[in-house]
N, C-alpha and C positions, 0 to 999 in steps of 0.2 A: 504494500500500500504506500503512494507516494501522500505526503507532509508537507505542508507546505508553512513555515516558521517567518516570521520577519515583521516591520511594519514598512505601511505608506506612510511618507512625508511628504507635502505638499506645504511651501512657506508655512514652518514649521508649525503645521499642524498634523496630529497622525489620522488617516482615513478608517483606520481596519475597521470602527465599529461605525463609519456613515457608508449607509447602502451605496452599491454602486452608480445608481440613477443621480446621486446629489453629489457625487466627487468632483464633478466639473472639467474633469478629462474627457477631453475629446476624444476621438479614435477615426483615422483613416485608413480604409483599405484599398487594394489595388481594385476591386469594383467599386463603380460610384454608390451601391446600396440605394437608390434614389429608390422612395416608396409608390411602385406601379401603376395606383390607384389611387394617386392624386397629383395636379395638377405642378410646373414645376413651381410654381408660387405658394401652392400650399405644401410642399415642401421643404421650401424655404422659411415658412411661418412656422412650421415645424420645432423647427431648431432655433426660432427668434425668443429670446429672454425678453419676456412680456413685465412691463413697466407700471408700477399703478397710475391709476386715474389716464393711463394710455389710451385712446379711441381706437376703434377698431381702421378707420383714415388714416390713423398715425401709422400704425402698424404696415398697412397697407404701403402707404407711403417708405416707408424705410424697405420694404422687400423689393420696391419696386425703385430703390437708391442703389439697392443690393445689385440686382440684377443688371442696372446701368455700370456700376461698377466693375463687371464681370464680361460688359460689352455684351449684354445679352437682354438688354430692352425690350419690353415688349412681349418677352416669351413667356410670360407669367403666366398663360393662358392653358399652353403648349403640355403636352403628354411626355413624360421625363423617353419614353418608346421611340420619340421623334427626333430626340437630338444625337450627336456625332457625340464620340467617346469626349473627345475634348470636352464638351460643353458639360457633358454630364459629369465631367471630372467638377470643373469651374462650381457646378451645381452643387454638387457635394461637400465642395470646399469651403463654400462660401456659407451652406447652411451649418458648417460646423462653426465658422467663425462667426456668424451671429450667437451662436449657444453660449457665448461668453464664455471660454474654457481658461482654467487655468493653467493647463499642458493638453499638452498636443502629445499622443503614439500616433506615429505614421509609418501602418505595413505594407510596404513594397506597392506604395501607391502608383507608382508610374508602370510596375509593369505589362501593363495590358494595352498599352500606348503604341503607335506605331513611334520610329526611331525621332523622326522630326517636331510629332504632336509633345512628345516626353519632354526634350527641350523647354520646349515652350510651356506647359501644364508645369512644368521641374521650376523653372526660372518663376512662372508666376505665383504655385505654391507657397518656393521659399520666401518671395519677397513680401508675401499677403502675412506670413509670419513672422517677421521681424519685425515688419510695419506697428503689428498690435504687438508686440515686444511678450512673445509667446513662447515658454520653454519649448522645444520639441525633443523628441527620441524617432528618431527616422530607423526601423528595420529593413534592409536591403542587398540584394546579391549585388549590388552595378554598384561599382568606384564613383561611375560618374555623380549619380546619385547622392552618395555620400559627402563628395568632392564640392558639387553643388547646393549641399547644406549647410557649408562650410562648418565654422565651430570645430570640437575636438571630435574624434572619427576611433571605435575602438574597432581593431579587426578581427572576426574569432575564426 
């Protein structure tokens, strides 16, 4: 039987006994996970940290800031089925960064990317996370990957 011993630290506070829904870890994987059966705006709403006394306009309005942000005006509409790998990366990214996380795991997000999209999804990811000044832990077989995270790089 495997044991598993230790604590989470998060700005020092320990997690082990807040359920995993309130840790405020995000988590990326190499599919966008984008939920089938709704819209990609309400997917985006999703993951938005709702504000008191917020209107349901306000909300509205910042998904659809989001989505500008992302170069992807408009598609609020749109079925997550309809968009190219890229977008749905962007999609997915972006509703993790509205959940307001305190760290970021990112599993081997890029690779189901073709080689050029990776670049570009790689470069916008990292810079979307420095931006909001976001711990990460990047899991990945690709150097470049790593390389493009910059920071410290452990190799196993």
């Amino acid at each position: 039987a495997f044991t598993a011993e230790g604590r989470i630290v998060l700005e020092n506070k320990a997690l082990n006994s807040v359920p995993a829904e309130q840790r405020r870890i995000g988590l990326l994987f190499q599919d966008a996970l984008l939920f089938p059966h709704l819209s990609v705006a309400e997917n985006l709403k999703f993951g938005l940290v709702r504000t008191a006394g917020e209107s349901r306009k306000d909300r509205d309005d910042r998904v659809e800031q989001a989505l500008e942000a992302i170069s992807l005006g408009g598609f609020g509409d749109r079925d997550p089925a309809s968009l190219s790998g890229g977008q749905q990366s962007r999609i997915a990214l972006m509703r993790l960064l509205l959940s307001e996380p305190q760290a970021i795991l990112l599993d081997e997000p890029f690779s189901n990317l073709d080689m050029q999209l990776r670049g570009e999804i790689r470069a916008f990811t990292f810079d979307s996370i420095r931006a909001a000044n976001i711990p990460a832990l990047l899991v990945t077989h690709d150097l470049a990957d790593a390389q493009a995270a910059g920071g410290k790089i452990l190799a196993l």
